[in-house]
C-alpha positions in Angstrom: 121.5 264.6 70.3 122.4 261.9 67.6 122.9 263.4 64.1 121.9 260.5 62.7 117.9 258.5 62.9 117.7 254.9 63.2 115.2 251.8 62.9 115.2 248.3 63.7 114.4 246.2 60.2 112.9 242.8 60.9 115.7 240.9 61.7 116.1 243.0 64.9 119.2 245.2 63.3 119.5 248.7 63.7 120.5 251.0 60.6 120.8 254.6 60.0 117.9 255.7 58.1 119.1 259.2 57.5 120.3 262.2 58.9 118.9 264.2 61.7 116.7 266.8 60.2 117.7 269.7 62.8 121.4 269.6 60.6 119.4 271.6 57.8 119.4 274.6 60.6 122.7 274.0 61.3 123.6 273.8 57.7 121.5 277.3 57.1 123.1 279.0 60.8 126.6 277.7 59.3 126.3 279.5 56.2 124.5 283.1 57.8 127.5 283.2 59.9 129.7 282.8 57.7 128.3 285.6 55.6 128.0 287.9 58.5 131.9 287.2 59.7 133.2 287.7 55.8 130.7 290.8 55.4 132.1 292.3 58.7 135.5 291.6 57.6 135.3 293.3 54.2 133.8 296.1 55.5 135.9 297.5 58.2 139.0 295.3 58.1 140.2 294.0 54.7 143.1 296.0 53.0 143.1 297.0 49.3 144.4 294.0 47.4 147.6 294.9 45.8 149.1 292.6 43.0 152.3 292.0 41.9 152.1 291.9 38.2 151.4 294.9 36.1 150.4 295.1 32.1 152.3 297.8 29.7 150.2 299.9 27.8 151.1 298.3 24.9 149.2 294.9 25.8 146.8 296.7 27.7 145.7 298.5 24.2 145.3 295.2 22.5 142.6 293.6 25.0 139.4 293.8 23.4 136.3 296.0 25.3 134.3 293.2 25.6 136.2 290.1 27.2 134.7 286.5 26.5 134.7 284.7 29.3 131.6 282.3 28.8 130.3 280.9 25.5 126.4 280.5 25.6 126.5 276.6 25.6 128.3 277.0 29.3 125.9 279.5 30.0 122.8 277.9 29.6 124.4 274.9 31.6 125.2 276.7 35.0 121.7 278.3 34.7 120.2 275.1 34.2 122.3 273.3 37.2 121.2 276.4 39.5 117.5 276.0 38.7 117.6 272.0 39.1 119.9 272.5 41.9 117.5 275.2 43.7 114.3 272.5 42.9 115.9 270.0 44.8 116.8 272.0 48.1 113.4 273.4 48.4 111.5 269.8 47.9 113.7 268.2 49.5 113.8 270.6 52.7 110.6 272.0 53.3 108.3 269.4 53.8 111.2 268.7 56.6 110.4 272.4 58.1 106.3 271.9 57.5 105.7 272.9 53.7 103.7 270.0 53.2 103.5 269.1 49.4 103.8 265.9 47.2 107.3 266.6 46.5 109.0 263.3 45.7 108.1 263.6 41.7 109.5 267.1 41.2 112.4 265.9 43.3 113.9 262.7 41.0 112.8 265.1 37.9 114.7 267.8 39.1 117.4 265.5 39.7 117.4 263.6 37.0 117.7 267.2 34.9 120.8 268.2 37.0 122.2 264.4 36.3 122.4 265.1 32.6 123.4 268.5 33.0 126.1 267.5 35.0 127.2 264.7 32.6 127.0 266.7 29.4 128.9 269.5 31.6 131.7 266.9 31.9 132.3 265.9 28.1 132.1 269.6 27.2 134.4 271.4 29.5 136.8 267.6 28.7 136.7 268.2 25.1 135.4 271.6 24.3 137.0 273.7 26.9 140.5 274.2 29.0 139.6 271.5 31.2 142.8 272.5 33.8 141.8 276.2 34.1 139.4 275.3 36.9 142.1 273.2 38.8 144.5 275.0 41.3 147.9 275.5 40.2 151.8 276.0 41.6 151.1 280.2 41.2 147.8 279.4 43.0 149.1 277.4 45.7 152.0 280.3 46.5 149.9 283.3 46.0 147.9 281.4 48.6 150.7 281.3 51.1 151.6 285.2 50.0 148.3 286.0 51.0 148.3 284.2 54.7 151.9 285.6 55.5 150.3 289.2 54.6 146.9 288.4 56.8 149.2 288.2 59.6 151.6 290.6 58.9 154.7 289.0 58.2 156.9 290.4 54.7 156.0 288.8 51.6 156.0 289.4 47.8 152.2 290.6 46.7 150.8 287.5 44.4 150.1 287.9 41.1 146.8 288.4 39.4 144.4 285.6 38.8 143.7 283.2 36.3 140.6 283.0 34.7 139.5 281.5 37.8 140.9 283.0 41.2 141.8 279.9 43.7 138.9 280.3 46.5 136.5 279.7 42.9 138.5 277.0 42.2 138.8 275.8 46.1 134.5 276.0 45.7 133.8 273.7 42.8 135.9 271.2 44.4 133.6 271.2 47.3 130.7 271.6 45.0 132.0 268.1 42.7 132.2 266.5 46.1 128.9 267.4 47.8 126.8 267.1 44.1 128.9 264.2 42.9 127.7 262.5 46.1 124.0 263.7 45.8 123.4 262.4 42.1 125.1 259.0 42.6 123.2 258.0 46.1 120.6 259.9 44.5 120.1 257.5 41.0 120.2 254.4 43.2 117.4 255.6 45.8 115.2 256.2 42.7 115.4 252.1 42.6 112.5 252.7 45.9 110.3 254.6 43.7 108.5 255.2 40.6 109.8 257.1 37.7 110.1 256.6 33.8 113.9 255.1 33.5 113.6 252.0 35.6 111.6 249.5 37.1 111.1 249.9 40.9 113.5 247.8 42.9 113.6 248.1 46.7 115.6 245.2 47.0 118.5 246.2 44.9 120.9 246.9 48.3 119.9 245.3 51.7 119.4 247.3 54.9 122.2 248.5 56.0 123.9 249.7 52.3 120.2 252.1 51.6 120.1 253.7 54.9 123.6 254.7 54.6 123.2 255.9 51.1 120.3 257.8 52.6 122.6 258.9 55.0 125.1 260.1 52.8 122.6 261.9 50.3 121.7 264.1 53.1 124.6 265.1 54.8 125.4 266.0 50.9 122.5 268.0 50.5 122.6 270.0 54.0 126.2 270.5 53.0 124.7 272.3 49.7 123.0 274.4 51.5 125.9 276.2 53.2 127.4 276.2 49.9 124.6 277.6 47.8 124.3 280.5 50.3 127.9 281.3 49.9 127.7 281.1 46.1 124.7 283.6 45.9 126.3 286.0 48.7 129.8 286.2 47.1 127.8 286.3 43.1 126.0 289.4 44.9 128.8 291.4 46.5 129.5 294.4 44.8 133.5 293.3 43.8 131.8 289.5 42.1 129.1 291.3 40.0 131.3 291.8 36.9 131.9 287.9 37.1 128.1 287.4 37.7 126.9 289.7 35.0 129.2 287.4 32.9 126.8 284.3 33.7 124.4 286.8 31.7 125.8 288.2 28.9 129.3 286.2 28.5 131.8 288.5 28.5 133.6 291.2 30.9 135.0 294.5 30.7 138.5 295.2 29.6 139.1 297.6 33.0 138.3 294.3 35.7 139.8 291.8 33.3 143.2 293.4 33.6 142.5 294.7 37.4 141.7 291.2 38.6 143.3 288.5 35.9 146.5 288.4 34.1 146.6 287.9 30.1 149.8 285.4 30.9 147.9 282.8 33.1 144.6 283.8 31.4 145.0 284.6 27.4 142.6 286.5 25.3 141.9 287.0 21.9 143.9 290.4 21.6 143.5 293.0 18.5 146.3 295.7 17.8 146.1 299.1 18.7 144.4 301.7 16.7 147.1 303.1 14.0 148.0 307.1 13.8 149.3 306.7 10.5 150.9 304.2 8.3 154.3 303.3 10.1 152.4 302.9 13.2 150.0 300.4 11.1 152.4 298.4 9.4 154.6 298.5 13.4 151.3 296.9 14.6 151.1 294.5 12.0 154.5 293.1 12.8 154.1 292.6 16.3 150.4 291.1 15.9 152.2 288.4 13.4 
């Protein structure tokens, strides 16, 4: 069974023309599996997650109820990936599976709206935002080898509590960058073959060989997606995630999973001072707030 379909173009060469559709299966058996085996896990093997780091009641005091964690403007991005993101699986897959429909049109719009997304994503979380927090750090790399020596049950320190983004989030928008990155690019030049608004149509732009494996690449990309997307909407449904998720609604978190889950060092907050008994205690709070 070859994973990949090929033709013979007019000078008697065979090229890849793109994937072999029964990989979407695969992609979709991958990813219910994978949920099954981590829903199984959780359920009736996983230990309680101890940390190593504790707050004092003192800085515990200061964090606010409400805890920003996303401003509107990054808000209204991810929902806008998701929906563009969501537009391209189905037209892209289910005319594969037999939804017949004239999908190519909503296809190159829906990419074309994730494209932008993506790029004005880019300049604001570069200028506008901690562009590092979403990167894996030294704490993340050793609470990562904490963790394994405790799967298996060999001594080790507990890890500390997570930045604002724990490492298998960050460990998941690497893979996303890689599997979208690839989708848009291979994605702008294939709408040379057809079309749209931006452009004048230009099959010629690549010969044979260069399209069908851009083809080819654009949808191992977007099989690889799908695995992905079902993890993201499994693990944004599970009952421990949903604090994160309701974030994506309303843009903040509660004070009780902030300082469970994430640790005011590696992730700071604006903090306020306690609630003063009387006027020593004011002006005390005043002096350690300055």
């Amino acid at each position: 069974m070859d994973l990949l379909e090929w033709a013979r173009n007019p000078w008697g060469q065979n090229i890849p023309i793109h994937i072999a559709w029964f990989l979407i299966w695969v992609a979709a058996i991958a990813g219910l599996l994978f949920l099954m085996v981590h829903a199984t896990y959780i359920r009736y093997f996983a230990k309680a997650r101890a940390f190593a780091n504790t707050d004092s009641p003192v800085v515990a005091a200061r964090i606010p109820e409400h805890v920003p964690r996303h401003s509107l403007t990054a808000r209204m991005f991810r929902w806008v990936m998701a929906a563009s993101m969501f537009t391209l699986l189905f037209t892209a897959f289910l005319p594969k599976v037999g939804f017949q429909f004239d999908w190519v049109t909503y296809h190159w719009i829906a990419g074309s709206v994730l494209t932008v997304s993506i790029l004005f994503h880019i300049i604001h979380a570069s200028f506008f935002m901690d562009f590092w927090s979403i990167w894996p750090d030294r704490i993340d790399l050793r609470d990562a080898g904490r963790r394994i020596l405790r799967f298996v049950g060999k001594p080790a320190p507990p890890p500390d509590r997570f930045a604002k983004y724990p490492l298998e989030n960050k460990l998941y928008h690497g893979a996303i960058i890689a599997a979208g990155l690839s989708s848009i690019v291979t994605g702008v030049f294939m709408m040379f073959r057809v079309r749209t608004i931006f452009f004048p149509r230009n099959p010629y732009l690549f010969n044979d060989m260069t399209w069908g494996l851009m083809y080819v690449l654009h949808g191992l990309a977007g099989v690889g997606l799908i695995s992905l997307i079902m993890a993201h909407v499994y693990f944004g449904l599970r009952p421990e995630k949903r604090a994160i998720t309701k974030s994506m609604i309303s843009g903040w978190m509660s004070r009780d999973f902030y300082l469970k889950e994430h640790d005011p060092a590696r992730w700071p907050v604006e903090t306020s001072a306690p609630p003063a008994r009387s006027q020593g205690a004011r002006t005390e709070g005043l002096t350690d707030a300055g």
